[in-house]
C-alpha positions as CSV (number, residue, x, y, z in Angstrom):
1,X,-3.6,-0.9,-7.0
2,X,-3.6,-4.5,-6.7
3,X,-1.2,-7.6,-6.0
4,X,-0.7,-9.1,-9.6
5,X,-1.3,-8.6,-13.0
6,X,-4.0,-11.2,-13.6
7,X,-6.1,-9.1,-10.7
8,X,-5.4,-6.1,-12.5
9,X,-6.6,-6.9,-15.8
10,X,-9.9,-8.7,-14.2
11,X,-10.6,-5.6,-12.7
12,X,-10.1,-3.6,-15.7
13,X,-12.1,-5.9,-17.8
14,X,-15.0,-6.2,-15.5
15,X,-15.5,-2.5,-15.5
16,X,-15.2,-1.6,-19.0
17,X,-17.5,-5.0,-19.7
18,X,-19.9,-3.2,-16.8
19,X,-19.8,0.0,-19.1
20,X,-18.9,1.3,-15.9
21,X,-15.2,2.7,-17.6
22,X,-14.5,3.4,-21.4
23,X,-11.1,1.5,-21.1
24,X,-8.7,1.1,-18.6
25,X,-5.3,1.0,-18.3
26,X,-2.7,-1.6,-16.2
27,X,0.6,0.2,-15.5
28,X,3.2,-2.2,-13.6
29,X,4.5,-2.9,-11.6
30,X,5.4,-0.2,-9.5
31,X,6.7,-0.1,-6.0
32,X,4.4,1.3,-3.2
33,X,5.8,2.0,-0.1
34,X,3.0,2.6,2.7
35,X,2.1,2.7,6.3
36,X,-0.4,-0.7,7.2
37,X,-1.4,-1.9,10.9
38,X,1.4,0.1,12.6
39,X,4.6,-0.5,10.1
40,X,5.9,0.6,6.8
41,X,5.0,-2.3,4.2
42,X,7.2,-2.0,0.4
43,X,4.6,-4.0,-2.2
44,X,5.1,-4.8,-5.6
45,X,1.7,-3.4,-7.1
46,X,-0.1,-2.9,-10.6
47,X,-2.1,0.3,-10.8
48,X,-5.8,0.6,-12.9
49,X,-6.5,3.9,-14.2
50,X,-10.2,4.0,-15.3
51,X,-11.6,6.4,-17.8
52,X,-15.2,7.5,-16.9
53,X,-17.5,9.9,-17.3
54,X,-18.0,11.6,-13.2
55,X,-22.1,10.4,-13.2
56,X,-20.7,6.9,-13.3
57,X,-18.5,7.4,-10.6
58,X,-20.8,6.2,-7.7
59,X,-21.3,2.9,-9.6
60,X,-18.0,2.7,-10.6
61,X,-16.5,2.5,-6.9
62,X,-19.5,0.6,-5.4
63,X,-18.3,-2.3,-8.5
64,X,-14.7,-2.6,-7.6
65,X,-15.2,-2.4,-3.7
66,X,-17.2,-5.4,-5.0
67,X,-14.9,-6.7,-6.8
68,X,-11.5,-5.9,-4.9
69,X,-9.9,-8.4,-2.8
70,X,-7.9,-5.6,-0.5
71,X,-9.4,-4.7,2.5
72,X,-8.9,-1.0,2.0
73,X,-8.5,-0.4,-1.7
74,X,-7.1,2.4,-3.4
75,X,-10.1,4.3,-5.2
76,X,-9.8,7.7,-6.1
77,X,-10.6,10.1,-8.9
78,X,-9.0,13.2,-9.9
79,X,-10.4,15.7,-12.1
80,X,-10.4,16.3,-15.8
81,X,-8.9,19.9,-16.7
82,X,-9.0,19.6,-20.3
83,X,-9.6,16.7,-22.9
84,X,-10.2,17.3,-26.2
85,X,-13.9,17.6,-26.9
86,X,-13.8,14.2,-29.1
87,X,-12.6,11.8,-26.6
88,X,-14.4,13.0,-23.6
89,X,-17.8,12.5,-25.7
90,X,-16.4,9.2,-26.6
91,X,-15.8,8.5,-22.9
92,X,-19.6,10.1,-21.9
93,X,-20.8,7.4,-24.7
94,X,-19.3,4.4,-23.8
95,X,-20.1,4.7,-20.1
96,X,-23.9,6.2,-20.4
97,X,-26.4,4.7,-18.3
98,X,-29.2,2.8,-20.3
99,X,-32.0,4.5,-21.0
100,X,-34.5,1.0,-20.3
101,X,-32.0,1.1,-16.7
102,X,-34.1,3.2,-14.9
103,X,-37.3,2.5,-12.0
């Protein structure tokens, strides 16, 4: 989650640029209602789902703590039940580490 749009999509677009994500999607806004520093704060947010493959994970949150502006930033994965076989190898593709990337 973030604060605007424009922050949204530069997150989005710095991760699937990174080949950190295979796309990414912007869904907003929505309202989150949440306890901050002792009180119950009401934002107008934009929410980034990420599609990656779970070895790129690590690399994936270490970029947007990075690149986030919030102090405490919403990161969290959830789990792939099923996918059809086609787009999770298209997913495992686009985000595969570089072979020339390692020591």
């Amino acid at each position: 989650m973030t604060d605007s749009r424009e922050k949204a999509l530069a997150l989005a677009r710095g991760a699937v640029d990174a080949r950190l994500a295979a796309c990414a999607q912007v869904i907003g806004p929505v309202a989150s209602v949440y306890w901050w520093e002792g009180a119950t704060e009401t934002a107008e947010e934009w929410q980034v789902v990420f599609k990656t493959a779970g070895v790129r994970y690590a690399d994936l949150e270490a970029h947007l703590k990075d690149a986030h502006d919030y102090e405490t930033p919403e990161i969290i994965a959830t789990a792939v039940v099923r996918g059809s076989a086609e787009y999770l190898a298209w997913v495992a593709q686009e985000t595969a580490i570089p072979e020339n990337s390692g020591p």
